[in-house]
LUMTOR-607314 format. One record per residue (C-alpha): x, y, z. Coordinates in steps of 0.1 Angstrom, whole numbers, plus 5000, padded with zeros to 4 digits. Layout:
BEGIN
XYZ
...
***
This chain:
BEGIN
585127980784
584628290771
585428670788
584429000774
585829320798
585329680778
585329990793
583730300773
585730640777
583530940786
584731340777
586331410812
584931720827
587231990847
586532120883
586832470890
589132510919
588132840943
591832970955
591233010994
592133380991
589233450978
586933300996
585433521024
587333611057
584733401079
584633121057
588133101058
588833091097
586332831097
587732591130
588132221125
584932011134
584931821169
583331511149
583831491108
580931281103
578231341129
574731131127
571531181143
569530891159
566730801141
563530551149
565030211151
568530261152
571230111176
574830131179
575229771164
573029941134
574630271131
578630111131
577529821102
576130111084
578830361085
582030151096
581429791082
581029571114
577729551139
580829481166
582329851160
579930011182
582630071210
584230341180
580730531181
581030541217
584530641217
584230881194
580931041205
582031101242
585231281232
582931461208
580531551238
583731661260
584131971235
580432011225
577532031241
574931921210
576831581215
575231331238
577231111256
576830791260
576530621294
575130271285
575630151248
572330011248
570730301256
570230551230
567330811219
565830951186
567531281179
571031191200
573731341179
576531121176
579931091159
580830811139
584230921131
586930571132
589030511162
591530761165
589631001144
587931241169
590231461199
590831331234
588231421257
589731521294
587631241318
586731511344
585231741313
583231431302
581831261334
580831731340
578831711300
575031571304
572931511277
570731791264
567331791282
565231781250
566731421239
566831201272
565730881263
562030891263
559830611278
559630331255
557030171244
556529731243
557929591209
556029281197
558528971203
557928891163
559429241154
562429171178
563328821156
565328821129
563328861093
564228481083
563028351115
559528271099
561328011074
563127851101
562527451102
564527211125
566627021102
566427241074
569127471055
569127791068
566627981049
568828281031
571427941018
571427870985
570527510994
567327641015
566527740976
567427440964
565327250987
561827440975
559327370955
558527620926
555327540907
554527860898
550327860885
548827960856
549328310846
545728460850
545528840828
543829120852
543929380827
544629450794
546729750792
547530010757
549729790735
553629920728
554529940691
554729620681
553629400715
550429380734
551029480776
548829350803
548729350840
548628980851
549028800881
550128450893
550528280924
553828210948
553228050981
549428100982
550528450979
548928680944
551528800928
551129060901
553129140871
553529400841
553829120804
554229190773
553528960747
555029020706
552029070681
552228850647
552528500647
553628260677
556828080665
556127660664
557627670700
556527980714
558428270720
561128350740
560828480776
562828740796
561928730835
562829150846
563829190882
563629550888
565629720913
564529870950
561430090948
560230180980
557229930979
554530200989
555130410958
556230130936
553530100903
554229800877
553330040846
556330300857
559930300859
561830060838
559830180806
562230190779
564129850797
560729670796
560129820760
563529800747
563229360747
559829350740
559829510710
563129270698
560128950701
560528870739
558228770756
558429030791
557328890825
558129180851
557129050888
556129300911
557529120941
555429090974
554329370992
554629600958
551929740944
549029470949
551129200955
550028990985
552328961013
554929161036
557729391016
561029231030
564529281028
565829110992
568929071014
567828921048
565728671032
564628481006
561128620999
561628800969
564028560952
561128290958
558628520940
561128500909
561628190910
557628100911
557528390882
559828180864
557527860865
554628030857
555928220821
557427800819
553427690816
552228010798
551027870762
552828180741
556228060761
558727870749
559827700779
563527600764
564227970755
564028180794
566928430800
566528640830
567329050835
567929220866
569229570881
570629690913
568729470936
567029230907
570629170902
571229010930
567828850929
569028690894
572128560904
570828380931
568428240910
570728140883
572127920906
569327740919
567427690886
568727540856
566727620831
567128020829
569827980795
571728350804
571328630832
571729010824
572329190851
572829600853
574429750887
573829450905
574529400939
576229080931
579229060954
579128810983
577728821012
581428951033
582029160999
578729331009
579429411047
582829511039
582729711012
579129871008
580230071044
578530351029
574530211020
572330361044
568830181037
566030391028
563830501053
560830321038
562530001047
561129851082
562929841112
563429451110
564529461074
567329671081
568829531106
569829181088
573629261087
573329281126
571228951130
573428741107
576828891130
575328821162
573728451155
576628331135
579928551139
581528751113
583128591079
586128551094
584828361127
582628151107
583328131067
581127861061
578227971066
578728301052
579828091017
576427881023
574328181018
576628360992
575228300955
579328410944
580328050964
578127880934
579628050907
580827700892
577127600888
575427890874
572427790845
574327940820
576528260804
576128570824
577028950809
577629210834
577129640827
578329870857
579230250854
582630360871
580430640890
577730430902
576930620938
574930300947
576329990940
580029940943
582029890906
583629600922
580729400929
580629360891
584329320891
584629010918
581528860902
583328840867
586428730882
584628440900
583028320871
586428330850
588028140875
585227870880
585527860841
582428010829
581128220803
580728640814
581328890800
581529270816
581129590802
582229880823
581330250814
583730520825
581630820844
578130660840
575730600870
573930350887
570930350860
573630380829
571930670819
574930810795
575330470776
571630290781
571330230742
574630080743
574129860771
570829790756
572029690723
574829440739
571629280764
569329230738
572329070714
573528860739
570028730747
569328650711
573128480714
572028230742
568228250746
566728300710
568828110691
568127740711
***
């Protein structure tokens, strides 16, 4: 067993504090806010949605309604609620906890209606496949359900040959090409690199890059991630970046990484293919993720055992009641559909919160497996990443120490979610630790 934990000081920056006197007269008889954290209602929200997102729990909803119609009793841009499953685009709504907003006197709120230019428009049919939940496509009676890490288990990744669509400008001492490979009867593209100079007896070693959340419909395989992507191919990796589906040219629908097993299942075919390429070493495959690629990667590290160490950067590697309880604040993007965001809220109301039902929740929790993972993991999070909670990091290392396996984390005090301040650091300690447990069989 081995455990590495460092954290790198950064120069510590003071504030400037503005006395109140002299700030100007009307700033300073500002009045207290009727609702400290308003929200307005946007396409595909619901209650359920709006109180995972900002309070934790899809059941919390009765808070927003709470809340909001006290709000409404002392302001008139509020709109009350009369039936918490009725709501309309551009409602403005507090989301302030339980206790949180001022009393509203009943006969003041049953007088307040909502403002004429939000009443609930007319709404239009939803398709039923849009009203099911995003795994409901995978379901199979009998089967694991499909977002367990049995479900994964249970698949069959064969990966196909890896077929080069374009040959792009080399890097300095690696040729680049856009390639593409197959992952249930779905083309799959990809950014590789391959080193120049001659192919070790073997073949070389492979690194599998999970990138992080791009919204898919800007998302191009030759940008972001340059100087990752470059700083392991140039050490003599070879570099197998999967644009997952839905990205780019990729085949398929973009889908929540979280609410089911889509992407993860692109990986894992990505993996098999680099296994058959004829440059590839097949016993030397280490994998590298980021953010969301991190929690693609440990999911995959237990399910296949032949990736010999993960890397993962900010990952969103806590489990699955880590992640509703504690990432209260991730609001998904915009550019995420309706169905993908509303996962959290699926999984409560088919199966019950963790506490109700803690099985289940461990069956599709990658963290339950921690005992099994393919091989020695290393960990890099900054202590002011705005994204992805430090203590994802932290409950992931101090899984894998207690299951008795090999980690090691690296924390960087003041960096951000991309470890901007310390990348050539954190680059230097991936790329040894690779060559550790990956290039030298």
């Amino acid at each position: 067993m081995k455990t590495i934990v460092r954290t790198i000081i950064a120069p510590v920056l003071l504030a400037l504090v503005v006395p109140a006197s002299l700030l100007p007269a009307q700033v300073q008889a500002q009045p207290a806010a009727v609702c400290e954290q308003p929200v307005t209602v946007q396409a595909g929200d619901t209650l359920s949605t709006l109180a995972a997102r900002y309070l934790g729990s899809a059941l919390a909803y009765g808070r927003i309604v709470a809340a909001t119609n006290a709000a409404a009793a002392l302001d008139a841009s509020f709109a009350p609620i009369q039936d918490p499953n009725v709501i309309a685009v551009g409602w403005k709504l507090c989301v302030s906890a339980a206790g949180d907003a001022p009393a509203a006197p009943a006969q003041a709120a049953a007088q307040v209606q909502a403002p004429e230019q939000v009443q609930q428009p007319a709404q239009t049919a939803v398709a039923a496949e849009d009203s099911l939940p995003i795994w409901h496509h995978r379901l199979q009676e009998g089967a694991p359900h499909p977002l367990t890490i049995d479900y994964l288990r249970s698949q069959d990744y064969s990966g196909s040959a890896i077929t080069v669509e374009q040959t792009l400008a080399p890097g300095s001492n690696y040729n680049r090409y856009l390639v593409s490979y197959r992952s249930e009867e779905l083309k799959i593209y990809a950014l590789m690199t391959v080193p120049q100079g001659e192919k070790p007896a073997s073949g070389w070693p492979a690194i599998v890059f999970n990138h992080g959340y791009i919204p898919p419909e800007v998302y191009r395989p030759t940008e972001r991630y340059v100087a990752y992507v470059d700083g392991f191919a140039r050490n003599g990796y070879v570099v197998f970046r999967p644009d997952y589906r839905g990205h780019a040219d990729s085949e398929g629908e973009p889908i929540s990484a979280y609410g089911a097993p889509d992407y993860t299942i692109d990986v894992l075919n990505a993996l098999a293919s680099v296994r058959q390429h004829p440059d590839v070493d097949p016993e030397r495959l280490g994998m590298w993720g980021h953010s969301l690629g991190g929690f693609i990667t440990l999911r995959a590290m237990v399910t296949a055992g032949d990736i010999k160490a993960g890397v993962i950067w900010a990952g969103v590697v806590a489990s699955y009641p880590d992640i509703l309880e504690r990432w209260r604040s991730r609001r998904p993007p915009a550019t995420v559909p309706q169905r993908a965001r509303r996962w959290r809220d699926d999984l409560v109301a088919e199966f019950g919160a963790p506490e109700e039902n803690p099985a289940f929740w461990a069956s599709i929790s990658a963290n339950s497996y921690a005992a099994e993972l393919s091989g020695p993991v290393q960990l890099h999070h900054g202590t002011s990443d705005a994204d992805v909670p430090l203590a994802f990091s932290e409950l992931l290392h101090q899984e894998i120490l207690d299951a008795g396996g090999n980690v090691e984390f690296y924390a960087y005090e003041g960096d951000d979610h991309n470890l901007s301040g310390y990348f050539s650091t954190a680059m230097q300690r991936s790329i040894a630790f690779f060559d550790a447990h990956v290039k030298e069989k």
